[in-house]
FINUMAR-447825 format. One line per 8 residues: number of its first residue (from 1); their letters; for each residue x, y, z of C-alpha. Coordinates in steps of 0.05 Angstrom, whole numbers. Layout:
! residues N
NUM) a) X Y Z; ... $
! end
This chain:
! residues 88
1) xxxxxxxx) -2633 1880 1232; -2575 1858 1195; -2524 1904 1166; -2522 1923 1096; -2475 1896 1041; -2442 1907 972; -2464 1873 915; -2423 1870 858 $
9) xxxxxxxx) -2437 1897 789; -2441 1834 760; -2499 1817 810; -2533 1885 798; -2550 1858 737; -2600 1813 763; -2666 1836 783; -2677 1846 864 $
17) xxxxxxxx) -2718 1771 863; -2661 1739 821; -2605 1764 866; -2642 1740 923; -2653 1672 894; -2581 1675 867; -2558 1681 944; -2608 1636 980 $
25) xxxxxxxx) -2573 1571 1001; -2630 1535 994; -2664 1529 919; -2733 1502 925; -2793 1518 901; -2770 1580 857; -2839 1599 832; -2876 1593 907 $
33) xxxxxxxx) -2808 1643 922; -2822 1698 870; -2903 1693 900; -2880 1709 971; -2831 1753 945; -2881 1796 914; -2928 1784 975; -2876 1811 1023 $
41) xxxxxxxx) -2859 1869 975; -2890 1920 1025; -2854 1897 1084; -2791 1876 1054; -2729 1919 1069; -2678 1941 1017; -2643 1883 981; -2582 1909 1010 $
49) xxxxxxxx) -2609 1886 1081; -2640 1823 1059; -2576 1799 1031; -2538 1815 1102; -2595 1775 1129; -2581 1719 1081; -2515 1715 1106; -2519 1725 1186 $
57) xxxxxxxx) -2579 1666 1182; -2514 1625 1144; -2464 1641 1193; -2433 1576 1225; -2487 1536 1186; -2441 1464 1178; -2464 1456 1099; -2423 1395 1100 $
65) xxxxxxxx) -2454 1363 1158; -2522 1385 1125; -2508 1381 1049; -2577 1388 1030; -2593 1443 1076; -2650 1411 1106; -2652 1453 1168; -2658 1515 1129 $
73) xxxxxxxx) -2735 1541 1109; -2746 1546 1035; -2739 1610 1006; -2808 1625 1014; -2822 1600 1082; -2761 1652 1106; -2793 1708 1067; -2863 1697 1086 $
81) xxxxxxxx) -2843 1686 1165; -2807 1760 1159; -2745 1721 1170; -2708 1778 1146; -2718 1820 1208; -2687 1761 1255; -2634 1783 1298; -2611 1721 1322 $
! end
């Protein structure tokens, strides 16, 4: 499981779903994202972790040789898969 992080006070203005859309690399499908985030709302760890995720599944990820970020999943897809708990 990823470690934990800060989040500023400007972002803990935002709602947990809108902080997590507001750090996903990838915006697609926002409204197909706030459905699996409410479908994964059992499971889900605190929004703490899932931002730590966010960022270990970005680390060394080339943007520029990948502008689009076509090898990342939508935000959904990673939510729905329990990408969250990845360790690798």
């Amino acid at each position: 499981m990823a470690q934990v992080v800060s989040i500023t006070p400007e972002l803990a203005k935002l709602s947990d779903f809108e902080l997590f859309w507001e750090c996903y690399p990838r915006k697609k499908a926002k409204l197909d994202a706030l459905k699996a985030w409410r479908q994964t709302e059992d499971v889900r760890p605190a929004i703490e972790q899932i931002i730590a995720a966010i960022e270990d599944m970005t680390k060394g990820y080339d943007f520029r040789a990948d502008p689009k970020g076509s090898y990342l999943p939508y935000p959904a897809t990673w939510l729905r898969k329990g990408q969250f708990f990845d360790e690798d």
